[in-house]
DRENBAVEX-134065 format. One record per residue (C-alpha): residue number from 1; x negated, y negated, z negated. Coordinates in steps of 0.2 Angstrom, whole numbers, plus 2048, in hexadecimal, padded with zeros to 3 digits. Example, Ala and Ser with C-alpha at 12.3 -4.5 7.8 and 13.67 -1.06 7.14 Angstrom:
! DRENBAVEX-134065
<pt><pos>1</pos><x>7C2</x><y>816</y><z>7D9</z></pt>
<pt><pos>2</pos><x>7BC</x><y>805</y><z>7DC</z></pt>
This chain:
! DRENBAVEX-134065
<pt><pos>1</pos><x>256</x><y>551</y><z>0A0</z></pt>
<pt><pos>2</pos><x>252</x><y>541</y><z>099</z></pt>
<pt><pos>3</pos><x>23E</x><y>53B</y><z>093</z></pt>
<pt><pos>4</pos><x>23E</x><y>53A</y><z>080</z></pt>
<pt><pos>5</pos><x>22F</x><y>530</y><z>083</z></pt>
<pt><pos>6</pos><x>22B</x><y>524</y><z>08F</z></pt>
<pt><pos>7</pos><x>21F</x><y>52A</y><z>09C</z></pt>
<pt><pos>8</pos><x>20B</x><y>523</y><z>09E</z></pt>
<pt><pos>9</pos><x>209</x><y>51B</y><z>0AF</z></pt>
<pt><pos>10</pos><x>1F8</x><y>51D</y><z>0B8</z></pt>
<pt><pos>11</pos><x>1F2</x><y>522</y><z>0C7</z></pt>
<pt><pos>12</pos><x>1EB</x><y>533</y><z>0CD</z></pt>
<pt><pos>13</pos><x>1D8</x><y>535</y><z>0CE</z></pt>
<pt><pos>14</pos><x>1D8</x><y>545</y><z>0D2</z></pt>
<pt><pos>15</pos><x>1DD</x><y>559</y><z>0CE</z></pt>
<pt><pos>16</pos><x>1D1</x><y>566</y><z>0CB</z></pt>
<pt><pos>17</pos><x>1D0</x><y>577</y><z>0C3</z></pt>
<pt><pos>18</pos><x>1E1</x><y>579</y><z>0C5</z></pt>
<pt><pos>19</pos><x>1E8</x><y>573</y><z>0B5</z></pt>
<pt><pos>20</pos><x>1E0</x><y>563</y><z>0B3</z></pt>
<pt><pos>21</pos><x>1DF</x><y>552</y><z>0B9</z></pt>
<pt><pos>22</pos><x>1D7</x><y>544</y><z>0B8</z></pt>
<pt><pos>23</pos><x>1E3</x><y>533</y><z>0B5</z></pt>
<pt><pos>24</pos><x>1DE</x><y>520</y><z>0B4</z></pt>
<pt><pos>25</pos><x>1EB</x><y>518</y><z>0A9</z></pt>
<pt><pos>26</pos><x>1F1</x><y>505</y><z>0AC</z></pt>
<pt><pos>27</pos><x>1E5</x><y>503</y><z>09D</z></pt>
<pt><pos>28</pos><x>1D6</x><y>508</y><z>0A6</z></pt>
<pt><pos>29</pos><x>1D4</x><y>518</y><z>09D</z></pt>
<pt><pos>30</pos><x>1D0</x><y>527</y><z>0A5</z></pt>
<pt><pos>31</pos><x>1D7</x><y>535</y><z>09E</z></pt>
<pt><pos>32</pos><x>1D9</x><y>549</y><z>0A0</z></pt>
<pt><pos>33</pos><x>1ED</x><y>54E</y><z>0A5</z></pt>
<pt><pos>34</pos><x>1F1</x><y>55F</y><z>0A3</z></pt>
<pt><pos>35</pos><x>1F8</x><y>567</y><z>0B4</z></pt>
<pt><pos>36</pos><x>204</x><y>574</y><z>0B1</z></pt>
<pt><pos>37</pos><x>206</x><y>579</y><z>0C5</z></pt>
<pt><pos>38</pos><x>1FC</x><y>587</y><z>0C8</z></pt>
<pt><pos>39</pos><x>1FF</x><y>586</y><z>0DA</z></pt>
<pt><pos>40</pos><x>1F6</x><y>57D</y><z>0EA</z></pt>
<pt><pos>41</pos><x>200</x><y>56F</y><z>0E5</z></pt>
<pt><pos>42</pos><x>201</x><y>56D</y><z>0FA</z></pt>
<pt><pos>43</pos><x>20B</x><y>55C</y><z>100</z></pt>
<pt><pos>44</pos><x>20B</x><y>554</y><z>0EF</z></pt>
<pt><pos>45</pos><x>1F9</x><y>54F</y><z>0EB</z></pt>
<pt><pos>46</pos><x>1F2</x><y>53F</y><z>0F0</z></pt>
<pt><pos>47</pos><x>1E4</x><y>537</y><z>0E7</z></pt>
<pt><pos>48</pos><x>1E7</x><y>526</y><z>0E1</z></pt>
<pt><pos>49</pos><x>1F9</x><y>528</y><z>0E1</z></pt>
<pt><pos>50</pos><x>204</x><y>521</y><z>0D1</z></pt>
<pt><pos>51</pos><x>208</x><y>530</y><z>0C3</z></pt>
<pt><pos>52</pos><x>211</x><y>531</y><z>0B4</z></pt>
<pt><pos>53</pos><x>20D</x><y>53B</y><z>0A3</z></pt>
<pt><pos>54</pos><x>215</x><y>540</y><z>094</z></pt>
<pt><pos>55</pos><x>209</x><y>53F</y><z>085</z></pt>
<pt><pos>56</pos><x>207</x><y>54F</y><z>07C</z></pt>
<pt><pos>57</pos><x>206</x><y>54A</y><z>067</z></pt>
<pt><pos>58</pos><x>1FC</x><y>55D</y><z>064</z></pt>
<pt><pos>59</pos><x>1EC</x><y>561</y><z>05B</z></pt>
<pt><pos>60</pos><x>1EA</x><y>571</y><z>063</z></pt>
<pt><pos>61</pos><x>1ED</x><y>569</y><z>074</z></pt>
<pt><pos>62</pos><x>1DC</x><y>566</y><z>07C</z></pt>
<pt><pos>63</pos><x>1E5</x><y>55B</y><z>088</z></pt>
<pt><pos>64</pos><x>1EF</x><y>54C</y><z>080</z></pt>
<pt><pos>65</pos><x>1FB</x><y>549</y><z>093</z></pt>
<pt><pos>66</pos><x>204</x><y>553</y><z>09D</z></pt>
<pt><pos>67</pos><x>206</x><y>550</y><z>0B0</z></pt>
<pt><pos>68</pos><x>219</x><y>54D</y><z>0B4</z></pt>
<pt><pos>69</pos><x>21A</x><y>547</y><z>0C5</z></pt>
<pt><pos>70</pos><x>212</x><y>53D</y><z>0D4</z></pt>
<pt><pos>71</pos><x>217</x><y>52F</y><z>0DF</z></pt>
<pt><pos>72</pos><x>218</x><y>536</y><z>0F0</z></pt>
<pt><pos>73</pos><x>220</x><y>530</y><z>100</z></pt>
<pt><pos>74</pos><x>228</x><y>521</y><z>0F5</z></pt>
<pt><pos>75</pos><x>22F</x><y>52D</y><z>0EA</z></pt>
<pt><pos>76</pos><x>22C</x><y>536</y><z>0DA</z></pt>
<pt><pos>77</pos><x>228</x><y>548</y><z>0DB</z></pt>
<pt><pos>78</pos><x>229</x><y>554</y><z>0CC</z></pt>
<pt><pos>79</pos><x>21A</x><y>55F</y><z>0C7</z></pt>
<pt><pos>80</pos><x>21C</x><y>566</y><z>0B7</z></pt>
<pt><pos>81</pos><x>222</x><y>579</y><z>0BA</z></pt>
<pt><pos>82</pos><x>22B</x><y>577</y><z>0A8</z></pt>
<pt><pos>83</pos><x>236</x><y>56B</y><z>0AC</z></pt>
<pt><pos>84</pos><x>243</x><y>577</y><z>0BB</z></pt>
<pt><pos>85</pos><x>244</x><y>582</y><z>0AA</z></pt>
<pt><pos>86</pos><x>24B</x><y>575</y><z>0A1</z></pt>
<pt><pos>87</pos><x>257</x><y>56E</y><z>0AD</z></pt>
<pt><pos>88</pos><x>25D</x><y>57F</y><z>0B1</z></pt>
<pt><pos>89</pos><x>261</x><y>583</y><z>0A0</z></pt>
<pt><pos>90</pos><x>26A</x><y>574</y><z>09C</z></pt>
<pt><pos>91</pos><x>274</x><y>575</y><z>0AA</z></pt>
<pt><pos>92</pos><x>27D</x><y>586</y><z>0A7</z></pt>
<pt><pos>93</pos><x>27D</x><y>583</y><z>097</z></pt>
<pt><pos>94</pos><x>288</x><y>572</y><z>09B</z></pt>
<pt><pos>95</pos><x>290</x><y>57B</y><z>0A8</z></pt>
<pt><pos>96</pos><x>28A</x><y>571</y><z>0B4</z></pt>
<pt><pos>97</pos><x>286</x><y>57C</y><z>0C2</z></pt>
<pt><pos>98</pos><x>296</x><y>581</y><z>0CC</z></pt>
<pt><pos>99</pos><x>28E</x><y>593</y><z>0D1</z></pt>
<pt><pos>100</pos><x>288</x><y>595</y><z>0BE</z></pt>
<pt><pos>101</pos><x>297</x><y>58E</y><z>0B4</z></pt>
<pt><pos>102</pos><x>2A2</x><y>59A</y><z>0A6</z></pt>
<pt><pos>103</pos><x>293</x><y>5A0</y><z>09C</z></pt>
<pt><pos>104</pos><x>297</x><y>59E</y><z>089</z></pt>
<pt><pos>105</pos><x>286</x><y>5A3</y><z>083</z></pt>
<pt><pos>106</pos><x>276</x><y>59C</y><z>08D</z></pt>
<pt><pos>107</pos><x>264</x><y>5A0</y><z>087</z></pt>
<pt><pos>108</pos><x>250</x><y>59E</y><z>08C</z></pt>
<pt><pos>109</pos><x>244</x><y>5A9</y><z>090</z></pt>
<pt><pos>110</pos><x>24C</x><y>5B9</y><z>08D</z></pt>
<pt><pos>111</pos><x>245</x><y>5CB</y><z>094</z></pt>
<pt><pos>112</pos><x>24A</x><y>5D9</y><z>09F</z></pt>
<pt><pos>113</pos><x>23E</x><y>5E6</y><z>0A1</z></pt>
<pt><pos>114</pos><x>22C</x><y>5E0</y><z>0A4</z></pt>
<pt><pos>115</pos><x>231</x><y>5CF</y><z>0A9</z></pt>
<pt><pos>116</pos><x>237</x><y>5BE</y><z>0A0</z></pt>
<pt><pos>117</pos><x>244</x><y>5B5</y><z>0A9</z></pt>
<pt><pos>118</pos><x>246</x><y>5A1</y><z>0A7</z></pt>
<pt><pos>119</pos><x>25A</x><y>5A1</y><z>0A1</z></pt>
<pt><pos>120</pos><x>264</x><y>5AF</y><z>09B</z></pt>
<pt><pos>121</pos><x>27A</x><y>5AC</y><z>09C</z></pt>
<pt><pos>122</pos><x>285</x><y>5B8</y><z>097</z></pt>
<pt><pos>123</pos><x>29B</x><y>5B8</y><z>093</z></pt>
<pt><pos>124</pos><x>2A5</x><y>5C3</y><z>091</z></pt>
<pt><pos>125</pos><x>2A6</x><y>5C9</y><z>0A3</z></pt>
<pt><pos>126</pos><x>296</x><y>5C9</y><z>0A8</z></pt>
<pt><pos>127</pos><x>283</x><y>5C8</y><z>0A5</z></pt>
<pt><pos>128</pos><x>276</x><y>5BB</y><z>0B0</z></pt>
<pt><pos>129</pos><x>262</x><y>5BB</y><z>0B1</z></pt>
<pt><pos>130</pos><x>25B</x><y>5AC</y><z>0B9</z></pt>
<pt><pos>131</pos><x>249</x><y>5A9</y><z>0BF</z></pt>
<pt><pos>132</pos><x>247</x><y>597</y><z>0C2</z></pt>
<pt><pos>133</pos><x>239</x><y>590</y><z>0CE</z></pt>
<pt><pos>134</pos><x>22E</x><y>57E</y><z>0D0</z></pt>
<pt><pos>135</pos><x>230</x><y>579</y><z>0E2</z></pt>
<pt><pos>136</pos><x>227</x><y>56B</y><z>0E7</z></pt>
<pt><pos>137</pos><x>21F</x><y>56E</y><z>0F9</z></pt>
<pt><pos>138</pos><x>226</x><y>564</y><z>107</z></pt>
<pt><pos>139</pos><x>223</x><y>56C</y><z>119</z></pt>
<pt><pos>140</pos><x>22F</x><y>55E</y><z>124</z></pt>
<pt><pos>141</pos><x>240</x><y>55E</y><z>11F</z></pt>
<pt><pos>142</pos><x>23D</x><y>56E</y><z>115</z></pt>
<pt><pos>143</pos><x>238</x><y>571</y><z>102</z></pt>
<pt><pos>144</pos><x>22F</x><y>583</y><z>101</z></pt>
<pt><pos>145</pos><x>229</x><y>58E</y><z>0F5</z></pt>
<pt><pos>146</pos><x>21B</x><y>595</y><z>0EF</z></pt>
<pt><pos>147</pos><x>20E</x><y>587</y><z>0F3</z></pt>
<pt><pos>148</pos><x>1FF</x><y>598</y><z>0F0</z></pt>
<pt><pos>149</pos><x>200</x><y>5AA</y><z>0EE</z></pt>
<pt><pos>150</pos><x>20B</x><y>5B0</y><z>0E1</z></pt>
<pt><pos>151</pos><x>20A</x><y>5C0</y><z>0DA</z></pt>
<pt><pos>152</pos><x>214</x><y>5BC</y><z>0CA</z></pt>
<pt><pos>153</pos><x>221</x><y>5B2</y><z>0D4</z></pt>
<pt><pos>154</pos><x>225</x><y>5C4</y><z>0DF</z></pt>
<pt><pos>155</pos><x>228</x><y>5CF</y><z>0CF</z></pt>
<pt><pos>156</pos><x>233</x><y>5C3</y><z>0C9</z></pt>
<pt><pos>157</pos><x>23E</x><y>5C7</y><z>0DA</z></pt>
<pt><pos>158</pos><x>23B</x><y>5D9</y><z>0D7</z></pt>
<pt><pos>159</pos><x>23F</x><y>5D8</y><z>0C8</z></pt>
<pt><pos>160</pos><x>251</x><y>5CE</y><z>0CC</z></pt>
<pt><pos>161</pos><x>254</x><y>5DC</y><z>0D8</z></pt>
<pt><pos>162</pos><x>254</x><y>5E9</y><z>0CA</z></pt>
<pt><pos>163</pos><x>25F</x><y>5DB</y><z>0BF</z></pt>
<pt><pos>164</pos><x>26B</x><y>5DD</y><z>0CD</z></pt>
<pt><pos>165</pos><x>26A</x><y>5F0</y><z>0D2</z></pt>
<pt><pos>166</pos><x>26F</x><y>5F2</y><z>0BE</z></pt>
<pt><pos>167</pos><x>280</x><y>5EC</y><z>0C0</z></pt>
<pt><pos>168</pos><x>27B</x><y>5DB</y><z>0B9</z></pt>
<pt><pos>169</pos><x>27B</x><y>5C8</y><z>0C2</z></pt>
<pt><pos>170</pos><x>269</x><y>5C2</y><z>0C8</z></pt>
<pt><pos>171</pos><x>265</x><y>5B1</y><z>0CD</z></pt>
<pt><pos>172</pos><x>257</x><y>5A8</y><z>0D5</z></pt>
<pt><pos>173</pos><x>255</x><y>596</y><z>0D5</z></pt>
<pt><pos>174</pos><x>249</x><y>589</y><z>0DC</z></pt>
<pt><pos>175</pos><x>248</x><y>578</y><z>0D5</z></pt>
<pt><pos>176</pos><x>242</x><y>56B</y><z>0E2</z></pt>
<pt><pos>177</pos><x>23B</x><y>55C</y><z>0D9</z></pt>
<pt><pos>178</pos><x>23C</x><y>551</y><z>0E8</z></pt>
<pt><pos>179</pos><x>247</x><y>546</y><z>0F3</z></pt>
<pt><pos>180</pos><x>23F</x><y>545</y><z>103</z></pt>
<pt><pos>181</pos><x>247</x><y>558</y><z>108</z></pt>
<pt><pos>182</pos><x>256</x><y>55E</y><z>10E</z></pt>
<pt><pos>183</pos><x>253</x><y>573</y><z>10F</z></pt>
<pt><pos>184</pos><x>24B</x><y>580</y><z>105</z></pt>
<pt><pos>185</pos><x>242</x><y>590</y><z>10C</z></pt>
<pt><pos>186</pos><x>234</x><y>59B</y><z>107</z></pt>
<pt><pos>187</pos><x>223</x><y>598</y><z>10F</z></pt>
<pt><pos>188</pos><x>220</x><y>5A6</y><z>118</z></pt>
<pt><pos>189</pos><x>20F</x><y>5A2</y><z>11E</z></pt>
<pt><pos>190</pos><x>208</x><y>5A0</y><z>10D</z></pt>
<pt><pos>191</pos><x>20F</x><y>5B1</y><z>106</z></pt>
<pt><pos>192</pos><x>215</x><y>5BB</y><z>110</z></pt>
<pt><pos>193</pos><x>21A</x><y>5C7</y><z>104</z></pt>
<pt><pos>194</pos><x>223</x><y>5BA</y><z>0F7</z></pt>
<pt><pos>195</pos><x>22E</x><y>5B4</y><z>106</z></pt>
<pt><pos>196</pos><x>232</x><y>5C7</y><z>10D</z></pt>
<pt><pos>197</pos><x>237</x><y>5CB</y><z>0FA</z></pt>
<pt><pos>198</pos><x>242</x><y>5BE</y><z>0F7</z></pt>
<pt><pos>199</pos><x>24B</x><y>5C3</y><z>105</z></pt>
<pt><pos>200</pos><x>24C</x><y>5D5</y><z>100</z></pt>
<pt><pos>201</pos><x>255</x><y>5CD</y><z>0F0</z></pt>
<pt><pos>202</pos><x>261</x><y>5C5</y><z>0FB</z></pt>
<pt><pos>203</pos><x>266</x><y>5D3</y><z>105</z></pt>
<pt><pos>204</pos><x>267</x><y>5DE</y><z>0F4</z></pt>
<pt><pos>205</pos><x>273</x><y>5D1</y><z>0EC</z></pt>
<pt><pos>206</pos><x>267</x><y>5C5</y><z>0E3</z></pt>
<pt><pos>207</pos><x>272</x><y>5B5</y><z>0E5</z></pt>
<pt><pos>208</pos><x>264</x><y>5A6</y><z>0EA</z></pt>
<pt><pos>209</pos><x>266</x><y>591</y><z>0E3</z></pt>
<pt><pos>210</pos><x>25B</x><y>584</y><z>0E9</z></pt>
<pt><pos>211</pos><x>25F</x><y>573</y><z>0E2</z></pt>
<pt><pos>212</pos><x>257</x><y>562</y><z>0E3</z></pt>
<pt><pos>213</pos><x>251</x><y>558</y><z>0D4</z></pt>
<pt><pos>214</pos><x>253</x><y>545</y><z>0D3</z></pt>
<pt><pos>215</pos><x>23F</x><y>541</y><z>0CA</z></pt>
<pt><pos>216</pos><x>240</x><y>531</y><z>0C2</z></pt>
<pt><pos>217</pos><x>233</x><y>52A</y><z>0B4</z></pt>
<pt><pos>218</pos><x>244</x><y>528</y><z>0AA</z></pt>
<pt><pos>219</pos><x>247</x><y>53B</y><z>0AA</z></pt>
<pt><pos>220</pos><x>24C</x><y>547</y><z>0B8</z></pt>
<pt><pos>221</pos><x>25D</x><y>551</y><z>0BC</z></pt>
<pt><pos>222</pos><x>265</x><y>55E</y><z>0CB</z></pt>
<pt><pos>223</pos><x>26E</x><y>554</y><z>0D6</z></pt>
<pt><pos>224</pos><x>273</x><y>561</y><z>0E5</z></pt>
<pt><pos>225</pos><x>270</x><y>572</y><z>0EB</z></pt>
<pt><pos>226</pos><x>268</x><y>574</y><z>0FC</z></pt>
<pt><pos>227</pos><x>26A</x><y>57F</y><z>10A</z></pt>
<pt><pos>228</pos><x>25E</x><y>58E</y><z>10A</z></pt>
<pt><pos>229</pos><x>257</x><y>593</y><z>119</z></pt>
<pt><pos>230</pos><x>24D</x><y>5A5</y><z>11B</z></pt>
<pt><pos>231</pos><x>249</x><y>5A5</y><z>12D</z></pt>
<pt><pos>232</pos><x>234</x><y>5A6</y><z>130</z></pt>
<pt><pos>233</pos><x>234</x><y>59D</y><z>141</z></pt>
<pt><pos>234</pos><x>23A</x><y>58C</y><z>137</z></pt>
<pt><pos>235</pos><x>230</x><y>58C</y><z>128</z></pt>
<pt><pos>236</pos><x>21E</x><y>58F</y><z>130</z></pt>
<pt><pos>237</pos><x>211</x><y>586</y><z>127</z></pt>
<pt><pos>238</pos><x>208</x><y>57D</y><z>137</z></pt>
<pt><pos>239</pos><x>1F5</x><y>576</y><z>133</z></pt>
């Protein structure tokens, strides 16, 4: 996925309210960035540190930027939770992904039940709902997800496991939009409950991605798929 635009350097004043932020452009300006994590955003704040936004051309918009990502640990990390959609859609749709190749017709936000899943493939032999997820938490070597309670994000699994338990293929997949991390797991110590269902939707057949992101101001792309790693004893969130 490549910017249209070119992105708006600053540097990170600070985040509040959870959907806003505060920027000071190269210019000088201070200006207000729209924030589309709703999560802690734990290991990837740092006042002070470089940013980079997309301006948003929209009247209706109260917010005229949107935070894309952060430099952290001499690296960009991605924030914007739109962006894993994106990059997911595209590629299955260019048959990009080895596990997720041989759909003919690949759509967004496409319904089953009560719930909205991100991407929607389907041939002749089979049909595929896949939830997609922003992973940006580092804990060591390991990215981890969710960074704050998430109700929304555990009915999504619930609702994978009734995907599966009708005969069709559900997918879960984590996007890391980071560099500096080698394995993806759940963090138990934050939610409990998030972590235990995802494995629930494991052992009931729910087939589980995690792929890293290369986050550059130029645009951003999946570059790998990483090991995921369920066991609670390494994934403790210490201090």
């Amino acid at each position: 996925m490549q910017f249209t635009n070119p992105l708006i350097h600053g540097r990170l004043i600070k985040r509040y309210k959870r959907f806003l932020a505060d920027i000071e452009l190269d210019t000088g300006e201070i200006v207000v960035a729209h924030c589309t994590n709703s999560g802690s955003m734990k290991t990837c704040l740092e006042n002070g540190a470089e940013v980079y936004l997309t301006y948003v051309d929209d009247p209706k918009r109260k917010t005229k930027y949107t935070w894309e990502m952060i430099h952290i640990n001499g690296d960009w990390v991605g924030i914007n939770t739109g962006i894993p959609n994106v990059l997911v859609y595209e590629a299955v749709r260019n048959q990009e992904i080895e596990e997720l190749r041989g759909y003919t017709e690949v759509k967004r936000e496409v319904k089953f039940e009560d719930s909205r899943f991100d991407v929607f493939a389907q041939n002749e032999q089979e049909t595929c709902f896949i939830e997609v997820k922003n992973v940006s938490m580092k804990v060591g070597a390991y990215a981890r997800f969710p960074d704050a309670v998430t109700t929304r994000g555990k009915k999504h699994l619930e609702t994978l496991m009734r995907v599966k338990e009708s005969g069709l293929r559900a997918v879960m997949c984590y996007v890391i939009q980071r560099s500096d991390v080698s394995v993806f797991g759940p963090a138990w110590d934050i939610d409990p409950a998030y972590a235990e269902a995802l494995k629930k939707a494991i052992d009931s057949g729910v087939e589980v991605f995690a792929f890293q992101a290369e986050v550059k101001p130029e645009g951003i792309r999946l570059v790998k798929r990483l090991l995921v790693d369920m066991i609670p004893e390494r994934l403790k969130v210490k201090g």
